[in-house]
C-alpha positions in Angstrom: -10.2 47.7 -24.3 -13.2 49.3 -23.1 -10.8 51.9 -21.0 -9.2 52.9 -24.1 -12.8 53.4 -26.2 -14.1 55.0 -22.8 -16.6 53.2 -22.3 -17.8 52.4 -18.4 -18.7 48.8 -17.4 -20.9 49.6 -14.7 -23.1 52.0 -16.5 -23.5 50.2 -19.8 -24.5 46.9 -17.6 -26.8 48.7 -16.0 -28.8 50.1 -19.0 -28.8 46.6 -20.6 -30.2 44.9 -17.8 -32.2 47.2 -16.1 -30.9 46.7 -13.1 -29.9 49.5 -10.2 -27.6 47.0 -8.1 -24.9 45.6 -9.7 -22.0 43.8 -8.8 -18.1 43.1 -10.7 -16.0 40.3 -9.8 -12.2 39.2 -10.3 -10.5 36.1 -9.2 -6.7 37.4 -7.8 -5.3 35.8 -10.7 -6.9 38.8 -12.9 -4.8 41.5 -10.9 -2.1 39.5 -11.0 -1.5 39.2 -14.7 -2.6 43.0 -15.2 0.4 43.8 -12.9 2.3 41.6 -15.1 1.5 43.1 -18.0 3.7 46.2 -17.7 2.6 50.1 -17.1 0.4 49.7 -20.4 -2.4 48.0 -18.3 -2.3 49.9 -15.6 -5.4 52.1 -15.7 -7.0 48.4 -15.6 -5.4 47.2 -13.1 -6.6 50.1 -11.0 -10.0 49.8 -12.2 -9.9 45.8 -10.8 -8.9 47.1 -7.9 -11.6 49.8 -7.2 -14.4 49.1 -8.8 -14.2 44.8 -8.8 -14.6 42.5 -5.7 -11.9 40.5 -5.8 -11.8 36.5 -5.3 -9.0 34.3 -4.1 -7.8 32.0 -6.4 -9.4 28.6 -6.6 -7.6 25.0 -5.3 -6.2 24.3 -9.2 -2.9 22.6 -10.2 -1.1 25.6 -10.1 1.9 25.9 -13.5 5.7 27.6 -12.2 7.0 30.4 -13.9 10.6 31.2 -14.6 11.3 32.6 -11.0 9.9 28.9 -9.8 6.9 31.1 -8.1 3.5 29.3 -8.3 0.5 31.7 -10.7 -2.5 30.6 -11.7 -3.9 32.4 -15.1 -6.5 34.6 -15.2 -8.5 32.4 -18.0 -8.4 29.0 -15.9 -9.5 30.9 -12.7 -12.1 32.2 -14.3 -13.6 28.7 -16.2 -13.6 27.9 -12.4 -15.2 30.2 -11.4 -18.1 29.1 -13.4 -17.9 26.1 -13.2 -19.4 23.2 -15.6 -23.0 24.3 -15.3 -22.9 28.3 -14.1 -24.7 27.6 -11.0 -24.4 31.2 -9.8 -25.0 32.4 -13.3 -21.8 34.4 -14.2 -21.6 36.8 -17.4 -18.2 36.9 -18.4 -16.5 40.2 -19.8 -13.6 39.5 -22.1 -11.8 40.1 -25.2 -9.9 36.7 -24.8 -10.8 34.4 -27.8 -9.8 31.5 -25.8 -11.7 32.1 -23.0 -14.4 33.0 -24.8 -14.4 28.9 -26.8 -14.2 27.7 -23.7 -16.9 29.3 -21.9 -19.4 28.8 -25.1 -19.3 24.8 -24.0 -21.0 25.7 -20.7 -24.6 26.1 -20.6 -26.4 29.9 -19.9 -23.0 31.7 -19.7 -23.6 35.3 -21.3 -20.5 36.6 -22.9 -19.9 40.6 -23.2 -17.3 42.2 -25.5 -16.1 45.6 -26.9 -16.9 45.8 -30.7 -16.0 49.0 -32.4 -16.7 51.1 -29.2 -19.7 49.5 -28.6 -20.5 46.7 -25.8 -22.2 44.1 -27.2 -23.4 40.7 -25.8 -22.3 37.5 -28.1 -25.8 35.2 -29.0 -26.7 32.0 -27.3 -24.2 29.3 -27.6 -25.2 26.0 -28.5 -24.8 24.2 -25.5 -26.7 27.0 -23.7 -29.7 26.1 -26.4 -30.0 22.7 -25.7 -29.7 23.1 -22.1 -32.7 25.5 -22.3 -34.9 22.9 -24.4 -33.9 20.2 -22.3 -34.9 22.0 -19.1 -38.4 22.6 -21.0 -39.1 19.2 -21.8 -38.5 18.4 -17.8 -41.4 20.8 -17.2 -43.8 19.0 -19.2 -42.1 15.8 -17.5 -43.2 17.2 -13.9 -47.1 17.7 -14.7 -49.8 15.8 -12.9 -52.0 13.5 -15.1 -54.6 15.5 -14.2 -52.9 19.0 -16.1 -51.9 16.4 -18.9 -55.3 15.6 -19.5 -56.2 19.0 -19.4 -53.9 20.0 -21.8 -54.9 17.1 -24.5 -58.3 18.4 -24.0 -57.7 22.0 -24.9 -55.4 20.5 -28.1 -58.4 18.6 -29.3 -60.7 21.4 -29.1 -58.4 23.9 -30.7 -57.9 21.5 -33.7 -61.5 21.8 -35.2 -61.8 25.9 -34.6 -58.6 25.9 -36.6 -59.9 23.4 -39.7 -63.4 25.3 -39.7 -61.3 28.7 -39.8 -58.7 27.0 -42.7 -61.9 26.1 -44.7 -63.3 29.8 -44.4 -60.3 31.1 -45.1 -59.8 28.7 -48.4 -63.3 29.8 -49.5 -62.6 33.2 -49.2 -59.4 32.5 -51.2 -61.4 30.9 -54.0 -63.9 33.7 -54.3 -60.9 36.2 -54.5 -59.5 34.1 -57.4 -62.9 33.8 -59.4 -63.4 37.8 -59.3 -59.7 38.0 -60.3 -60.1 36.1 -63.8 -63.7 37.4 -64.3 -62.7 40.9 -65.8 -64.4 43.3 -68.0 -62.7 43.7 -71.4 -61.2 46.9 -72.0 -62.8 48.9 -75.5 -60.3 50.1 -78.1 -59.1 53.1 -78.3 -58.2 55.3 -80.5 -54.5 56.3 -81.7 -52.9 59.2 -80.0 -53.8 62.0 -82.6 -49.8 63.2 -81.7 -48.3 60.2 -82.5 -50.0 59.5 -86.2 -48.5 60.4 -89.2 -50.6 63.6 -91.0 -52.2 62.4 -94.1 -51.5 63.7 -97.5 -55.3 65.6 -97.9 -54.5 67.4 -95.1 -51.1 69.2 -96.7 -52.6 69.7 -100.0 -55.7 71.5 -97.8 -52.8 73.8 -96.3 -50.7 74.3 -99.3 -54.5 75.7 -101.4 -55.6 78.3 -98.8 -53.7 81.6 -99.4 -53.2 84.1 -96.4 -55.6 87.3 -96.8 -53.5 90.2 -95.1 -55.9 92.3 -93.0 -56.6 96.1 -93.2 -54.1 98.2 -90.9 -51.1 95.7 -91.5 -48.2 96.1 -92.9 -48.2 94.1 -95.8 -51.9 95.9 -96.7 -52.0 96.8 -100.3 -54.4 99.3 -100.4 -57.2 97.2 -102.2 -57.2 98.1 -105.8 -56.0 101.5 -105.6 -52.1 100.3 -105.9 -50.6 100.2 -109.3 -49.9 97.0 -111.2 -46.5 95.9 -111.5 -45.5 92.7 -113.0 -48.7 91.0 -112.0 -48.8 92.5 -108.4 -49.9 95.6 -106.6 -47.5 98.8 -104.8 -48.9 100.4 -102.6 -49.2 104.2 -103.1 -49.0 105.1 -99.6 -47.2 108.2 -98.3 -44.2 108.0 -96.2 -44.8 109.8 -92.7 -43.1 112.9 -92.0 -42.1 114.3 -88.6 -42.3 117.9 -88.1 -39.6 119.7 -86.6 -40.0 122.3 -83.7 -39.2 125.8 -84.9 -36.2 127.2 -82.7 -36.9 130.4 -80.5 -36.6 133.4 -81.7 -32.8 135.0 -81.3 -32.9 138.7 -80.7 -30.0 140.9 -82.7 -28.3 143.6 -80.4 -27.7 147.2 -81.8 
């Protein structure tokens, strides 16, 4: 899988556990099931084969093919290879779902995978978990009386710093709620002159004043010079007239 996303073991390992030396290994049984496998899984097999220090194949009951020869799979040589506890501390690469539930039974195995071109490394298992808080509680087992009376002490002392800092912190909590509901009321304001309905005063105000037109307009009557007709007043103003240019002179020939 991660030859066909092109993605290089080595490399990737490397980054993700900042580490410069690095070593792969394969039991036999890996190489010999990739050969198996047909011309399909051949670029792995290669890659086993260059790039992986191979192991011989541990003393398991071995199961007989259909040619009677003896093979060991490349999943129970690898469960051997860890063992019950991962004493060597393995981290198994595989896409095998198999392999991979029966690996997350043993304690502080890390299991790497190819997701969507990307390696990833699968969480903590279970077993790994409570191996980890079991081998925490032996450390507290393994101290002297003396460092177990040392640490009682430092318990006790820290228990009163922490009340006198919860009752400060409480107080403070108090005073923030007092100020909280203690607030200053808020006047009443006044309506949004935009949003209130215009009064009837204010149309009959409008509707009374009459528009005076202005000297020099259009609408300019003339005062009272205009003459009176039917109640009103015409203007007696004279129309503007453009003069026309006179035309040059044409001269007759004899």
């Amino acid at each position: 899988m991660a030859l066909k996303v092109k993605i290089d073991i080595r490399d990737r390992l490397k980054k993700m556990l900042l580490v410069e030396n690095l070593a792969c290994y394969a039991p036999q049984a890996v190489l010999d099931e990739l050969a198996a496998m047909g011309p399909d899984f051949r670029a792995a097999h290669e890659w086993v084969q260059s790039c992986c220090d191979l192991v011989p194949n541990p003393t398991i009951k071995t199961n007989h093919d259909d040619s009677g020869k003896n093979y060991v799979s490349a999943g129970a040589a690898i469960c051997t290879m860890v063992g019950e506890k991962n004493i060597d501390k393995y981290m198994v690469a595989t896409q095998d779902q198999e392999l991979k539930a029966r690996l997350r039974h043993v304690p502080s195995v890390a299991l790497l995978f190819v997701s969507r071109a990307v390696f990833l490394m699968e969480a903590p298992s279970i077993s790994s978990r409570l191996f980890s808080a079991k081998q925490e509680g032996e450390k507290f087992r393994l101290l002297t009386e003396e460092e177990r009376c040392l640490l009682a002490s430092l318990r006790h002392k820290e228990k009163p710093v922490l009340s006198q800092g919860s009752s400060q912190a409480s107080e403070q909590q108090q005073k923030a709620l007092t100020k909280s509901r203690v607030r200053l009321k808020k006047r009443a304001k006044g309506p949004n002159p935009l949003s209130v309905k215009k009064s009837d005063k204010a149309k009959v105000q409008k509707e009374r004043r009459v528009p005076q037109d202005k000297p020099g307009s259009k609408k300019y009557t003339g005062g009272q010079k205009g003459n009176e007709v039917g109640g009103g007043h015409v203007s007696c103003a004279k129309k503007r007239t453009r003069q026309r240019r006179k035309g040059k002179p044409v001269l007759e020939k004899e």
